[in-house]
N, C-alpha and C positions, 0 to 999 in steps of 0.2 A: 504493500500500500504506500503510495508516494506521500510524499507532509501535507502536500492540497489536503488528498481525500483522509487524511488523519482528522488535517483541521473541522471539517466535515461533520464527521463521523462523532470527534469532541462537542461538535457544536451539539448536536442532537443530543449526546449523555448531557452537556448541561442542563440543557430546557427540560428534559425528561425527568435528571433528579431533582432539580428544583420545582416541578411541578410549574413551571412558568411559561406563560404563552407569548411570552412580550418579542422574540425575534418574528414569527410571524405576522403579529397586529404592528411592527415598525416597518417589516414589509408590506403590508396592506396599506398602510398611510401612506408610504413612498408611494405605490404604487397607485394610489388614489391622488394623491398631489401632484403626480405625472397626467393625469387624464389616461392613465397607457390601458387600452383594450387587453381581453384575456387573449392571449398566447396561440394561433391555431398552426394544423400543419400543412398550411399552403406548400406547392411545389416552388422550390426554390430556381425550376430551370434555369440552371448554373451554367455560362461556358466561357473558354477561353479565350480571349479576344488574339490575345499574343503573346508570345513565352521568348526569352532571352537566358543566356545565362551570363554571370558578373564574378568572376572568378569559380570559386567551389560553389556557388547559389545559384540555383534557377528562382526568376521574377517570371512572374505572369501575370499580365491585366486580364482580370476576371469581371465578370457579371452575373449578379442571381438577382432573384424578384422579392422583393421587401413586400410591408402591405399593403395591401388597396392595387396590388401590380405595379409600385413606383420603381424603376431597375436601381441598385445600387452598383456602382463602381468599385472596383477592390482593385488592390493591390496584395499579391501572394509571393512568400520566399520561402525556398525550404533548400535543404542541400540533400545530396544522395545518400545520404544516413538513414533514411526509412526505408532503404531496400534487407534493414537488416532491421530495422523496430520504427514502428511511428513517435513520431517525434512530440513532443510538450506545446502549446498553442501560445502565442505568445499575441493579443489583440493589442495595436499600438496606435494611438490617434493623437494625430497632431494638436495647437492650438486653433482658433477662429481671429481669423478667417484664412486660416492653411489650409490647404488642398492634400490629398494624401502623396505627391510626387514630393511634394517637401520630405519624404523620410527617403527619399531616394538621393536626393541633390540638396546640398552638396553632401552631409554628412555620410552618405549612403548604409542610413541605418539598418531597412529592411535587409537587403544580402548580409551586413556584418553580423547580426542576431543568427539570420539564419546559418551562418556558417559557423555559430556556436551553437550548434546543435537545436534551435526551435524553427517550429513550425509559423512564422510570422504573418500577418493578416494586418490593413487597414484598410478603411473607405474614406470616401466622400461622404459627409454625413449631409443632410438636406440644407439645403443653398449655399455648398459651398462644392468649387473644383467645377464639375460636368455638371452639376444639377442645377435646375432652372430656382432662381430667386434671390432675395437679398435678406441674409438674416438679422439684420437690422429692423426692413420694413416685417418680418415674419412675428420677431418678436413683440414691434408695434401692434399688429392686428391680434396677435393669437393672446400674448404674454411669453416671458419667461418659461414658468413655469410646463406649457402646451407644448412650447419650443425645445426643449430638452427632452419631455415624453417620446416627441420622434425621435431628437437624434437616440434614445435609447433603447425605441422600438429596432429601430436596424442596426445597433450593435446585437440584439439578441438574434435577429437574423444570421448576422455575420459568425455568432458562437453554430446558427444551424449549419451556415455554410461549412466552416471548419470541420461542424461532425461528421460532414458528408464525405469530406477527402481523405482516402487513406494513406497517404502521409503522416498526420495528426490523429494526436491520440486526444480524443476529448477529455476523458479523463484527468487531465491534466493542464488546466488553463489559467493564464494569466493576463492580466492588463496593465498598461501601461499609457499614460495620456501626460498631454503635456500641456498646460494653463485649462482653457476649456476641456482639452481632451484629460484631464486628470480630475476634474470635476466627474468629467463623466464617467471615468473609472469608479469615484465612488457610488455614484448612483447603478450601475448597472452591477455592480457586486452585490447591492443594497436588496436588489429583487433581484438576482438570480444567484442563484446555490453555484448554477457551471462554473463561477470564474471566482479559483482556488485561492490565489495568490494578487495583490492587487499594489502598483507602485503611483502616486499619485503627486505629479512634478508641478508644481507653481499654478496648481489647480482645487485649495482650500478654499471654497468659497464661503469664508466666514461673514454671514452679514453682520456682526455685531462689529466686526473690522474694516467690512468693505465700505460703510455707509458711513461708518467714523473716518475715513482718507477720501482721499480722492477718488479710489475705483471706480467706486458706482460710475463717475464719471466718462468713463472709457468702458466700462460693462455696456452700460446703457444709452450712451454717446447718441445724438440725434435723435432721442423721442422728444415730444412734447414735455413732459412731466419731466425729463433733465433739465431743459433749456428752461423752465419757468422756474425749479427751485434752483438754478444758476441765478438766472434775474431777480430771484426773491433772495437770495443770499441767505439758504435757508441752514437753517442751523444742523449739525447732524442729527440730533435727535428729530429735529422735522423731518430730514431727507430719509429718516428711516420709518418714520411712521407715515408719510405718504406712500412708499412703495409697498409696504407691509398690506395697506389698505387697498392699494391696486392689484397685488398680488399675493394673499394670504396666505399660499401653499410654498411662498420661500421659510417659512417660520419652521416644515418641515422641511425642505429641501438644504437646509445649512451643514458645511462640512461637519463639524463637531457632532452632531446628530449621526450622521450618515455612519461617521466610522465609529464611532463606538458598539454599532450596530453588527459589526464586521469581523467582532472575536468572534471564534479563534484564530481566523484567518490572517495568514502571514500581512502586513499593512506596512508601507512604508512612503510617510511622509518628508518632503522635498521643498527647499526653495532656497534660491536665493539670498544670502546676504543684504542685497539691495535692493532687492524690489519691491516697487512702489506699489503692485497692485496687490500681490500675494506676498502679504508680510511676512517676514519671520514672527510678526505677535498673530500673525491668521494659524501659520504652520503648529504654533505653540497652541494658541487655545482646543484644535483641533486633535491634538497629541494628548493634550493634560482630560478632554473631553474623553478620549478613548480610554486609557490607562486604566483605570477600575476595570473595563470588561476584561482586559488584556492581563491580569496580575495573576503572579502567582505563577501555575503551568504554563501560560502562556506569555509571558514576557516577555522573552527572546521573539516574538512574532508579530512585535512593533516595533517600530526604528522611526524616529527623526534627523534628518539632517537639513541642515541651514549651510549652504556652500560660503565661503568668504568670497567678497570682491566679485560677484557675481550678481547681475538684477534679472529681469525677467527672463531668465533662459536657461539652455539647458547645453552646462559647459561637459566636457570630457571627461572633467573625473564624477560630476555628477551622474554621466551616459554609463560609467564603467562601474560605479554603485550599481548603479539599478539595474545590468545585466546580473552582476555578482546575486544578486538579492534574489534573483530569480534563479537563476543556476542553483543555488543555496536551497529554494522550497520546491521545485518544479525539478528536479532530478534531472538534466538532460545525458545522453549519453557518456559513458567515461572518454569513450575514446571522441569527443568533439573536440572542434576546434578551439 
C-alpha cells in the first residue's frame, strides 16, 4: 500500500473511531459552495491530437469531453517506465491566467516530472489557453465562487482521464498548482478522496489576508464592486464585508478551512518570501489552521515552506521541494530518473 492510500485508509479509522461525520459534511459544504453537480460517467472520448518526445519523455496534446460536452485541452508526459509498472499521477496546473504550455516553456516542467518517474497531466481550465472566454468577465457574471466549481468540475474529469490510460496508476495521485492552480489543489483534494498527496505553491487563498493587503485587488481586478471600494477608499474590514455579502460561499471556500480538512493527507504549503498577494502571514495562518488535524501520527505529512528573496513565483529550489515531496509520499519507481 503506497502512503497516499495509507493516508486514506487512516482517514477513515479516524472518522470511524471517533464516531464523527464532520470530513464528509466539510465535503458537502465545499461541495455545495462550489455549485458543483453530482459526479456522472459520461464518455470521456479521449484522443491524441499529437505526440513528440523531449529527451527520455513523451508529451502529447490530448483531448477528452468535460460536462455538458465542453472538450478540455490537456497536456500528457510520461517516460517509458510503464512498460514495466504504471506510473504515480502527478495533476499540475498553472497560475491565471496561464495556459497549460507555460509548464512546457520555458521551464519544461511537464517532461522533467515525467522523467522522474510520474505520470504528468495539465489542462486549460475554462477561459483560459484554447477555451473560449475571459475569466475576469466569467467571474463578473457567474461569481467566484460558480467560477472555481468549473474549473474543478474538469480537474475531476482530468483524474477520469488519467484513470483511463495505462501508463498511470490511479491509485496513486497527486497535485500540484501554482497561485490559482494551488488554490485549486486545495479544493479539488477537499471533494475528492482520488488525489492522495497534494502540494499547494502561492495558492492560500486566505481571505482574512487577502482582503486585509492589496490582493483582492489583482484577484478581482476590473469588477465593478473593486473599482467602487477603490473610489470609496474602503477600509479592509469594509472590503471584506462587501464581498462576503456578494459572495457568501468564500467564508467556506478559505485556504485555512480547506486544508485542515485534508488530514491525513501528505499537504505541503509554499510561498514566497515576498509576495504580495500570497503572504507568508496567508501561508502561516493556513499551516497553524491545519496543525491540530495533522498532530501526533501525522505530523510529518504537513510541511511549510516560505522561500527567501522570492515573490510571486515559483523559483528552482522551490520546483525541486515539491518534486522531492512527492517522490517522498507517491512512491515513484527506484530505478527513475
Amino acid at each position: 500500500m503506497s502512503r497516499g492510500r495509507w493516508g486514506r485508509a487512516a482517514l477513515a479509522l479516524l472518522v470511524i473511531g471517533s464516531g464523527c461525520r464532520a470530513a464528509p459534511d466539510a465535503e458537502t459544504r465545499v461541495r455545495q459552495a462550489l455549485h458543483l453537480p453530482h459526479r456522472t460517467s459520461a464518455p470521456l472520448s479521449a484522443r491524441v491530437d499529437s505526440s513528440w518526445r523531449r529527451r527520455d519523455a513523451v508529451v502529447e496534446r490530448v483531448r477528452f469531453d468535460g460536462y455538458h460536452g465542453r472538450t478540455i485541452p490537456a497536456l500528457v508526459s510520461w517516460s517509458e517506465l510503464p512498460r514495466a509498472r504504471p506510473l504515480p499521477v502527478l495533476l499540475v496546473m498553472p497560475g491565471s491566467p496561464n495556459r497549460k504550455e507555460d509548464l512546457l516553456q520555458p521551464r519544461a516542467l511537464l517532461p522533467l516530472w515525467a522523467q522522474a518517474g510520474f505520470f504528468v497531466l495539465t489542462i486549460d481550465r475554462p477561459y483560459h489557453g484554447e477555451r473560449p472566454g475571459d475569466p475576469a468577465e466569467a467571474i463578473r457574471a457567474k461569481g467566484l465562487p460558480r467560477v472555481l466549481g468549473e474549473y474543478v468540475l474538469d480537474l475531476q474529469r482530468a483524474l477520469d482521464y488519467a484513470a483511463s490510460r495505462p501508463e498511470a496508476d490511479a491509485g496513486r495521485i497527486g497535485m500540484m498548482g501554482l497561485s490559482m492552480g494551488g488554490m485549486e489543489a486545495l479544493l479539488l483534494a477537499s471533494i475528492d478522496e482520488r488525489v492522495d498527496c497534494v502540494a499547494s505553491v502561492a495558492g492560500q487563498l486566505c481571505w482574512a489576508e487577502v482582503f486585509g493587503t492589496v490582493a483582492w485587488r489583482r484577484l478581482f481586478g476590473g469588477l465593478p464592486l473593486t473599482e467602487r471600494l477603490i473610489r470609496e477608499e474602503a477600509s479592509p474590514h469594509r472590503v471584506r464585508e462587501a464581498f462576503l455579502a456578494w459572495m457568501p460561499e468564500l467564508t467556506v471556500l478559505d485556504a485555512p478551512r480547506l486544508a485542515a480538512s485534508l488530514a491525513p493527507r501528505p499537504l505541503l504549503l509554499m510561498t514566497g518570501e515576498l509576495d504580495p498577494f500570497i503572504t507568508p502571514a496567508a501561508a502561516r495562518r493556513t499551516f497553524a489552521a491545519a496543525a491540530p488535524a495533522y498532530a501526533d501520527s501525522a505530523a510529518d505529512r504537513l510541511e511549510l515552506w516560505i522561500e527567501e528573496d522570492v515573490g510571486h513565483g515559483f523559483s528552482r529550489p522551490m520546483e525541486s521541494r515539491v518534486l522531492a515531496w512527492f517522490q517522498r509520499w507517491l512512491e515513484p519507481l527506484p530505478d527513475s530518473h
